[in-house]
RODO-2510 file (C-alpha; in nm, 4 decimals, decimal comma):
residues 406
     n   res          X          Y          Z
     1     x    14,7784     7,0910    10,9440
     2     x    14,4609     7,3364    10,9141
     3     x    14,3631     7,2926    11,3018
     4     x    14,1428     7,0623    11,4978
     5     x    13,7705     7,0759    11,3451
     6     x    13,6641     7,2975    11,6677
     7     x    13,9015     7,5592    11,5679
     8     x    13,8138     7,5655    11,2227
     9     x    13,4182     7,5728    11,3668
    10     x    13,5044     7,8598    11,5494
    11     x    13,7159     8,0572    11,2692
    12     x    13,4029     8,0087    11,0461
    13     x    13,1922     8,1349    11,2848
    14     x    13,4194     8,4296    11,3398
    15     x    13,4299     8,4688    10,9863
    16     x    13,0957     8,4657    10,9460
    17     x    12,9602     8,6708    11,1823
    18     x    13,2215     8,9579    11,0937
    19     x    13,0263     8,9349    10,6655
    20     x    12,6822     8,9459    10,8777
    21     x    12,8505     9,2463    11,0254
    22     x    12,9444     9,4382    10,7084
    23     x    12,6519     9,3330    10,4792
    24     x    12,3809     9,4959    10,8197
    25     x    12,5598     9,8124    10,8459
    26     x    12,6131     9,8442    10,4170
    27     x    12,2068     9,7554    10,4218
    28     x    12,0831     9,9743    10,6988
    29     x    12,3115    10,2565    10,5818
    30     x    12,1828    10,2217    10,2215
    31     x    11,8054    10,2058    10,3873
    32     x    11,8359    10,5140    10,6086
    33     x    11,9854    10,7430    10,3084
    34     x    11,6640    10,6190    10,1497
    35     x    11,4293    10,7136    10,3884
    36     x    11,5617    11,0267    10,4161
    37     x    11,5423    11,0656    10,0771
    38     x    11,1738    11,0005    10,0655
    39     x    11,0700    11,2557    10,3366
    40     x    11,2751    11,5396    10,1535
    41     x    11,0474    11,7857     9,9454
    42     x    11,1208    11,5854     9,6460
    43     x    10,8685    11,4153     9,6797
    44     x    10,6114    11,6631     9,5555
    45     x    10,8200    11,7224     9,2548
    46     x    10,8678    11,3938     9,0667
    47     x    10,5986    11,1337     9,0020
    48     x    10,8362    10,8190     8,9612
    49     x    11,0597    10,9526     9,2376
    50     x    10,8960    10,7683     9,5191
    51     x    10,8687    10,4434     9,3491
    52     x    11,2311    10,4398     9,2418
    53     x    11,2816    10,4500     9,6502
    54     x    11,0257    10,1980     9,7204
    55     x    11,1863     9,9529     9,4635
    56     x    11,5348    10,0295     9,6163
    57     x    11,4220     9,9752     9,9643
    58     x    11,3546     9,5834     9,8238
    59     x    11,6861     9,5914     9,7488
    60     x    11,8009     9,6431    10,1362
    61     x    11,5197     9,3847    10,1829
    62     x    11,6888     9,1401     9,9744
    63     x    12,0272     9,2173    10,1105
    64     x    11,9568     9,1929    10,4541
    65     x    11,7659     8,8311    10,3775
    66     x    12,1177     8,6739    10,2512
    67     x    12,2701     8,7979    10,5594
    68     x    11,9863     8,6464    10,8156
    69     x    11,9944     8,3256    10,6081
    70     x    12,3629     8,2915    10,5205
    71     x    12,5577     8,4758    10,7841
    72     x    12,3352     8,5387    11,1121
    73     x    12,3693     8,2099    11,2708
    74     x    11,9410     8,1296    11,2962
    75     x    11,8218     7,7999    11,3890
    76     x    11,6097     7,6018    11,0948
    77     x    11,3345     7,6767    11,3858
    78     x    11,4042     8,0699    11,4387
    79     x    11,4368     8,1299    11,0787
    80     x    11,0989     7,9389    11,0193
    81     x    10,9355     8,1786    11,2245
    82     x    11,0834     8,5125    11,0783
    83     x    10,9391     8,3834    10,7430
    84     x    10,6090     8,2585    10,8852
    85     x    10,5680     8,6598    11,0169
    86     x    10,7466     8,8317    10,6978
    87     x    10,4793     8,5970    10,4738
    88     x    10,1977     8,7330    10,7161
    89     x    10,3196     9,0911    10,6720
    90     x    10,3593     9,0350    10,3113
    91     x     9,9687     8,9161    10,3256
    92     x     9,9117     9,2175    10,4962
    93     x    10,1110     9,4210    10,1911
    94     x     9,8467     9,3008     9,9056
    95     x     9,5560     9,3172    10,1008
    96     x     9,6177     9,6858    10,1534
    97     x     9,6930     9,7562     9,7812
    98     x    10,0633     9,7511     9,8738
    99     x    10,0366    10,0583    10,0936
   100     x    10,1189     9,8813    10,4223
   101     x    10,4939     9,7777    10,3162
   102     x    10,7323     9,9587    10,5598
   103     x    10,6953     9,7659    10,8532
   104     x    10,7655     9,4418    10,6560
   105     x    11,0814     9,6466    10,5184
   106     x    11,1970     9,7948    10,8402
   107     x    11,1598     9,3590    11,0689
   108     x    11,3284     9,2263    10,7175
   109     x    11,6561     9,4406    10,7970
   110     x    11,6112     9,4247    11,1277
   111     x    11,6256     9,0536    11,1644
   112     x    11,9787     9,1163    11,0305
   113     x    12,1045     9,2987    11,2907
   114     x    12,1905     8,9891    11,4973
   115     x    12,5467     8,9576    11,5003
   116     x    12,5802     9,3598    11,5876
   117     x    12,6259     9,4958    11,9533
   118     x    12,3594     9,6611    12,0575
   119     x    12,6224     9,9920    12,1768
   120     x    12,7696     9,9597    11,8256
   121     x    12,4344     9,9850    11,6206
   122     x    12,3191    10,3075    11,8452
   123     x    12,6544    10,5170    11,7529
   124     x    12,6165    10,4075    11,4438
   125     x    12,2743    10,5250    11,3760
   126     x    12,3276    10,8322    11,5693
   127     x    12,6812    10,9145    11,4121
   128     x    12,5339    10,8393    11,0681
   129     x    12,1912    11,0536    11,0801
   130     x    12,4181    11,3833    11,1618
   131     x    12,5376    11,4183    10,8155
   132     x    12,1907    11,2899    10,6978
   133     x    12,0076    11,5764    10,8569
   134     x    12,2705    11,8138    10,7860
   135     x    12,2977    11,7470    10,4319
   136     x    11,9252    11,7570    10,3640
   137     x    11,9526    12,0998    10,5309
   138     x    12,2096    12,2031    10,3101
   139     x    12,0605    12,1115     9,9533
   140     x    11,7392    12,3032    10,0899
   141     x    12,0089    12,6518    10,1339
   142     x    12,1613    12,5810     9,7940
   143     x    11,7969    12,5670     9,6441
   144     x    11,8691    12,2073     9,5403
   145     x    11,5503    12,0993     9,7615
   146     x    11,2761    12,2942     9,7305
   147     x    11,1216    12,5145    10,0323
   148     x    10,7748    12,4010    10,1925
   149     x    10,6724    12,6600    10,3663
   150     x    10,3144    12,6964    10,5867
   151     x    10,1844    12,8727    10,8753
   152     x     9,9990    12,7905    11,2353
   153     x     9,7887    13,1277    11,2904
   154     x    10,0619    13,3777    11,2210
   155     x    10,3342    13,1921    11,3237
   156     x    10,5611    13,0402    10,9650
   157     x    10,6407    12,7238    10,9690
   158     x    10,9731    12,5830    10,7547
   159     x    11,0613    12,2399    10,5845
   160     x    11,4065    12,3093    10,5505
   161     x    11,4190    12,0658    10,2511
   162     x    11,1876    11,7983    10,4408
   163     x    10,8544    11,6985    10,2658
   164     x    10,6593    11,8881    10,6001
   165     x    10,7934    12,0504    10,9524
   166     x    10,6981    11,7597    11,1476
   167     x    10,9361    11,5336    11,0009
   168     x    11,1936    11,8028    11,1137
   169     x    11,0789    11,7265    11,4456
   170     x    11,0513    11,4213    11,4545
   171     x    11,4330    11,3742    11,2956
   172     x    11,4909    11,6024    11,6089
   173     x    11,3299    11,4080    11,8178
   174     x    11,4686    11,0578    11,7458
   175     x    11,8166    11,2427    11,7406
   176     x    11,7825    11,2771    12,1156
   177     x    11,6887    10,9372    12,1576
   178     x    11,9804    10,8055    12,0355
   179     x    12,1696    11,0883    12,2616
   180     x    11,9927    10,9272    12,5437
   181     x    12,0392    10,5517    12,4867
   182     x    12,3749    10,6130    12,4137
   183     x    12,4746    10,8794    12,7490
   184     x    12,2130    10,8055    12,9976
   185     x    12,4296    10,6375    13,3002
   186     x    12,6754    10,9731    13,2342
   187     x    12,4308    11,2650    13,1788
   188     x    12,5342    11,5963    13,2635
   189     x    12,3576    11,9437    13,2625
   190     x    12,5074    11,9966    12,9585
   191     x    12,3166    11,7229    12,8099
   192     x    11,9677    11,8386    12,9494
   193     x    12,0830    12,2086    12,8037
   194     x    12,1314    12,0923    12,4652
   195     x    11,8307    11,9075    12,4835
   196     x    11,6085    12,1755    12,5651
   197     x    11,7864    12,4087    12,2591
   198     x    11,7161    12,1632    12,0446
   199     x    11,3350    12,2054    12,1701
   200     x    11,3940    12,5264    12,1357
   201     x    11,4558    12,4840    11,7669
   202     x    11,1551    12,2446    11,7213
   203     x    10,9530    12,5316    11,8452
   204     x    11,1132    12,8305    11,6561
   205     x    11,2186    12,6731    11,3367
   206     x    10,9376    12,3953    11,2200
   207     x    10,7203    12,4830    11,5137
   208     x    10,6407    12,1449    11,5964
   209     x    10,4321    12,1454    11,8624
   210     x    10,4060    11,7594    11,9130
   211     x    10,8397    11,7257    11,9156
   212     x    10,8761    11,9953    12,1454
   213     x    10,6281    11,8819    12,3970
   214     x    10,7790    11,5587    12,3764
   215     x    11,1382    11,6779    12,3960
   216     x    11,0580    11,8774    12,6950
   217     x    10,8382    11,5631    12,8350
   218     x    11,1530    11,3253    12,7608
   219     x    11,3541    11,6004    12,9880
   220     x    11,1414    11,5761    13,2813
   221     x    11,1285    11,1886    13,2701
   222     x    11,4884    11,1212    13,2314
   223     x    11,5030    11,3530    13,5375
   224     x    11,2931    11,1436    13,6929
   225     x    11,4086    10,8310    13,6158
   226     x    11,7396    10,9124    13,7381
   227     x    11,6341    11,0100    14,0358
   228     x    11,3424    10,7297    14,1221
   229     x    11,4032    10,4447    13,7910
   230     x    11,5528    10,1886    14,0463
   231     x    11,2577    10,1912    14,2322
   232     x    11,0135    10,2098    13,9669
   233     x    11,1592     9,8620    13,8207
   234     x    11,1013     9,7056    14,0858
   235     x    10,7883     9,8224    14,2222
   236     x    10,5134     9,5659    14,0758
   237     x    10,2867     9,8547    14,0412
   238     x    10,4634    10,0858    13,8409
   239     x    10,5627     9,7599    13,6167
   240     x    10,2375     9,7037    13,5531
   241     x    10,1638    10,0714    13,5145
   242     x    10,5093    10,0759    13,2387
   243     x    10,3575     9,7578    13,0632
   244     x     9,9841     9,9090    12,9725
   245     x    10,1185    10,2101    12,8647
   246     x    10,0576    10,0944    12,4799
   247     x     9,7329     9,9372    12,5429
   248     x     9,5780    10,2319    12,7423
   249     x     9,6944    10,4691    12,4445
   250     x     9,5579    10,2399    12,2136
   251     x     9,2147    10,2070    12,4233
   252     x     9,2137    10,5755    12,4731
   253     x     9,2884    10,6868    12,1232
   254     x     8,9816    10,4483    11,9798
   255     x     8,7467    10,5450    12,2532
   256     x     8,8239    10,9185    12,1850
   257     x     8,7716    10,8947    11,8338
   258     x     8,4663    10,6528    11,8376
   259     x     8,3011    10,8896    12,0773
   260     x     8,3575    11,2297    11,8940
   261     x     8,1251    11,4282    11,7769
   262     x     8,1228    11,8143    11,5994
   263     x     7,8209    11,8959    11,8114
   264     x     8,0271    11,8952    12,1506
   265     x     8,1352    12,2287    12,2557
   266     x     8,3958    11,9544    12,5188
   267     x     8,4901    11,7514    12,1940
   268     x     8,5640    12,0963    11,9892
   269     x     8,8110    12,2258    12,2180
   270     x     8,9585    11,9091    12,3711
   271     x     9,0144    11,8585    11,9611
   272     x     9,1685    12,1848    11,9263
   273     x     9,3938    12,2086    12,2479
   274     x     9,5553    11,8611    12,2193
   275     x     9,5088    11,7206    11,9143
   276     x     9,5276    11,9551    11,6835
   277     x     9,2038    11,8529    11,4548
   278     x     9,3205    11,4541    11,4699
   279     x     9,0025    11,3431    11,6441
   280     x     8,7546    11,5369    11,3618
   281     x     9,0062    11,3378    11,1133
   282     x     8,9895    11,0320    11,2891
   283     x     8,6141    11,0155    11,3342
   284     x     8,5992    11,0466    10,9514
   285     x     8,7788    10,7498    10,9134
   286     x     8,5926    10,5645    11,1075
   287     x     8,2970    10,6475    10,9621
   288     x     8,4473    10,6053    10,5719
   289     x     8,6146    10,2413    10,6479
   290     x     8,5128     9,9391    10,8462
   291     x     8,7474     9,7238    11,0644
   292     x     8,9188     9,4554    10,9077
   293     x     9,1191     9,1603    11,0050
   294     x     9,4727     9,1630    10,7577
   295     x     9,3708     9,5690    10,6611
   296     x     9,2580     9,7087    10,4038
   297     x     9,3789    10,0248    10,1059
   298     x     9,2779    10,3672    10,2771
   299     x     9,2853    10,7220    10,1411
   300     x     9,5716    10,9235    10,2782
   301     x     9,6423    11,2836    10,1328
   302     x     9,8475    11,4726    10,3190
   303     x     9,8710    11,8627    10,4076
   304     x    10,1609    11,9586    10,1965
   305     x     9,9867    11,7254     9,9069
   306     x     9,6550    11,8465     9,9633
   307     x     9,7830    12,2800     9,9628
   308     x     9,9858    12,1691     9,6169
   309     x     9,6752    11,9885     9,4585
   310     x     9,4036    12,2595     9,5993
   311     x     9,2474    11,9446     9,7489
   312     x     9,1223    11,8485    10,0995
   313     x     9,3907    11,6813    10,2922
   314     x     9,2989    11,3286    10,4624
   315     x     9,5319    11,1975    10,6766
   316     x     9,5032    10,9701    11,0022
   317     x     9,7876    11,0796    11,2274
   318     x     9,7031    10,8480    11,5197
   319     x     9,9280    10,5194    11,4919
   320     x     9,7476    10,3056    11,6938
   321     x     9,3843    10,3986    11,4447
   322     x     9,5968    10,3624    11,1636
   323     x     9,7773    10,0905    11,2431
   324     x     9,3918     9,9476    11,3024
   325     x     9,2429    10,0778    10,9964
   326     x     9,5152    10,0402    10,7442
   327     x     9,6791     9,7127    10,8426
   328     x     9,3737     9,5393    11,0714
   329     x     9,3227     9,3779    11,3639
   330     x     9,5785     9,1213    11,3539
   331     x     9,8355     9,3079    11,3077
   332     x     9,7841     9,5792    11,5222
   333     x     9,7741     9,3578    11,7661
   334     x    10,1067     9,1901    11,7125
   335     x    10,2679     9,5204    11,6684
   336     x    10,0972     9,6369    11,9971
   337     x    10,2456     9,3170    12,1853
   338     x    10,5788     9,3650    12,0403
   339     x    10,5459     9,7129    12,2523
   340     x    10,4668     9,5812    12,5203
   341     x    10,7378     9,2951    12,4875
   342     x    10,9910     9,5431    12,4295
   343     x    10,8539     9,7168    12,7814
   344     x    10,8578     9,3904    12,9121
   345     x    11,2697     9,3688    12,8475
   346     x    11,3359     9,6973    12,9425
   347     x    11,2087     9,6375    13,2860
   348     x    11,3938     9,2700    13,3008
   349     x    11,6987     9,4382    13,2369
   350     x    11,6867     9,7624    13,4049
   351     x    11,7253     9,9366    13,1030
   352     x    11,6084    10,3247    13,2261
   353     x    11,6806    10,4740    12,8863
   354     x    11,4901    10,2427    12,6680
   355     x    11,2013    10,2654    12,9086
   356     x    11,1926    10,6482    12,8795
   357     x    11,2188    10,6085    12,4856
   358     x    10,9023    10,3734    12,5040
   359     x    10,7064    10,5441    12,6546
   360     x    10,7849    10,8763    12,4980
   361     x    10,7262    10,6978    12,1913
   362     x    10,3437    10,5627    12,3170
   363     x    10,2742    10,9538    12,3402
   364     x    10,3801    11,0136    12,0056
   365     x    10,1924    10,7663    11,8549
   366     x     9,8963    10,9122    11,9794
   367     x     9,9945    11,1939    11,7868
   368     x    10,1797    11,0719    11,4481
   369     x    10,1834    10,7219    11,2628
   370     x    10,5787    10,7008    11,1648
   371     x    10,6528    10,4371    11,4748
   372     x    10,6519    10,1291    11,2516
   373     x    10,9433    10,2695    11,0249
   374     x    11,2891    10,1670    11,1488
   375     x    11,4822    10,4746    11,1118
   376     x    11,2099    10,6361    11,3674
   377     x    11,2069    10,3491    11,5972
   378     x    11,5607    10,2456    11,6800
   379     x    11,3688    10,0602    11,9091
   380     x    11,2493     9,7573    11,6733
   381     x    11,5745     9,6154    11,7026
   382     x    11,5681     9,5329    12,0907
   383     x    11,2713     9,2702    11,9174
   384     x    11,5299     9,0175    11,7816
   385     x    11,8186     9,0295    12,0606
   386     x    11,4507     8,9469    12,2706
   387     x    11,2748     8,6872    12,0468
   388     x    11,6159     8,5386    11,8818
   389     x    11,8788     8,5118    12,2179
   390     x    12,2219     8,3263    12,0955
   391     x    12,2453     7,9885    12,1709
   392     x    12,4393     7,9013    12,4915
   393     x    12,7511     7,8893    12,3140
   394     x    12,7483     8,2342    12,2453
   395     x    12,6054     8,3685    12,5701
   396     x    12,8911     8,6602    12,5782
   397     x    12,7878     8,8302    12,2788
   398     x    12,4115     8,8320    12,3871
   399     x    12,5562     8,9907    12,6840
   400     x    12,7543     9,2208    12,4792
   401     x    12,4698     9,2973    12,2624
   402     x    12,1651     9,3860    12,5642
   403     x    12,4969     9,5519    12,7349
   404     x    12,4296     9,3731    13,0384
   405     x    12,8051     9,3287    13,2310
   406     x    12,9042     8,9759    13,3360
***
């Protein structure tokens, strides 16, 4: 009357994995409007206002842990793990006085995502942070969001409603990332154009130097990528060149710091050229906190903070130092292998565009510290269709998800 028991298996499964659907995209909707909200100018203006986001952003936690237990489909075995590595992120939480809590936030919704095409999350995302961006922009015109505005030399710098004019950049910046995931095998000049305006507008309008010399960075790559990527997969040098990308970054950026010094004329201007003032910061930080193994609470006040307060700022933009300092050894290196993991697929499957993304990414760590935050790092996600493949059963969707053709 109701079927054999296979169909009604299969009509549960289907039923199922269409709720896992709807509860990830109502969760990681919910979290991105919240992390937008938290980088808006806001910020500055309302003690409780952050907190009220934090404890929301549970919320999405707590959503997206019904849907990975109830609806996703994990093993007793897989799901033993994602709690064995939330629980050791959650260490990680308290032992840094609860400052370390958005990478634990950002794997907890991610795990979620399993049921979800890989081609439907990315127009998704990218559909959905147009009217994010846009509408921050607006409330900023209508004088709903306040104006941060600062200066590099003589050149002004604006906020446009954002808590500082990097983040503009960097919403910028992961804008085109989607762009690329999402168009790479059809590019046209067109593409590269509106690329290169938007750099253009990283420049003029925020004048963020570290977006725009990525944007224009990502340009050149994706050029040559498309030109050379077949051969670069599978040339066992360049793989291994692709896969220490992170660790040489992560080498390089300690070393750097470790070595500085305010006496060196070399230091000075290699400081001031490149970085900016991050390896003067960085140094400081090194010499204020020691290494530890689950992290430790560290003092971060940044620029926009520090010019409202008429303090000094202190702020460690590096990601791979502050993932170090902040969260400690263990972690950083799990988060640093995850990298390298998600390398690791990227050349398994010929996937040009997410190999471009990583390693534009490895630069800008070297440069900011937002890379463990998932709205920034679309690229998290590729960790659970890696770790957590279907079971053979379900091989087409885990084709359908890594968009791999049969």
């Amino acid at each position: 009357m109701f079927g054999s028991k296979e169909q009604r298996d299969f009509l549960a499964d289907d039923t199922a994995r269409k709720v896992s659907q709807i509860v990830f995209f109502l969760t990681f909707g919910f979290y991105m409007i919240l992390m937008t909200a938290s980088v808006t100018s806001l910020r500055y203006e309302s003690g409780p206002y952050l907190k009220n986001i934090r404890h929301m952003l549970w919320i999405c936690c707590g959503l997206a842990l019904v849907n990975l237990i109830s609806f996703c489909g994990y093993t007793v075995r897989q799901l033993t793990v994602i709690f064995l590595f939330c629980a050791l992120f959650a260490f990680v939480w308290l032992k840094t006085g609860r400052q370390e809590y958005l990478f634990l936030q950002s794997m907890m919704i991610a795990f979620s995502c399993r049921n979800v095409q890989w081609e439907k999350l990315l127009r998704f995302t990218f559909w959905f942070w147009i009217p994010l961006f846009g509408t921050v922009v607006a409330l900023n015109f209508l004088g709903i969001l306040p104006s941060l505005t600062s200066a590099r030399g003589d050149k002004p710098r604006y906020s446009l409603g954002f808590s500082h004019p990097n983040v503009v950049g960097l919403c910028c910046l992961c804008f085109v990332f989607l762009w690329l995931l999402i168009r790479y095998k059809r590019l046209k000049v067109y593409d590269y154009l509106a690329w290169l305006a938007i750099a253009a507008f990283t420049w003029n309008v925020p004048n963020s130097k570290t977006s725009t010399f990525l944007l224009l960075l990502l340009c050149i790559v994706t050029l040559v990528m498309k030109k050379w990527g077949d051969a670069f997969v599978h040339s066992k040098f360049m793989q291994g060149l692709f896969l220490s990308v992170y660790p040489a970054f992560a080498v390089l950026s300690y070393l750097m710091a470790y070595f500085y010094t305010g006496d060196s004329p070399f230091y000075l201007k290699l400081d001031q050229v490149l970085f900016s003032g991050r390896l003067r910061c960085a140094r400081v930080y090194f010499d204020m906190y020691t290494l530890t193994l689950f992290g430790q609470k560290i003092k971060n006040v940044g620029t926009m903070r520090a010019a409202k307060k008429g303090i000094p700022s202190y702020i460690l933009d590096n990601f791979y130092l502050r993932l170090l300092i902040n969260s400690g050894i263990i972690p950083f290196l799990i988060i640093l292998a995850l990298f390298v993991a998600l390398m690791y697929k990227a050349l398994q499957l010929n996937d040009q565009s997410l190999l471009i993304v990583l390693i534009i990414t490895a630069v800008y760590c070297v440069y900011e510290f937002q890379s463990t935050k998932l709205i920034y790092s679309i690229t998290l996600f590729q960790c659970i269709y890696f770790f957590f493949p279907v079971r053979s059963g379900e091989k087409k969707r885990q084709l359908n998800r890594t968009g791999k053709k049969e």
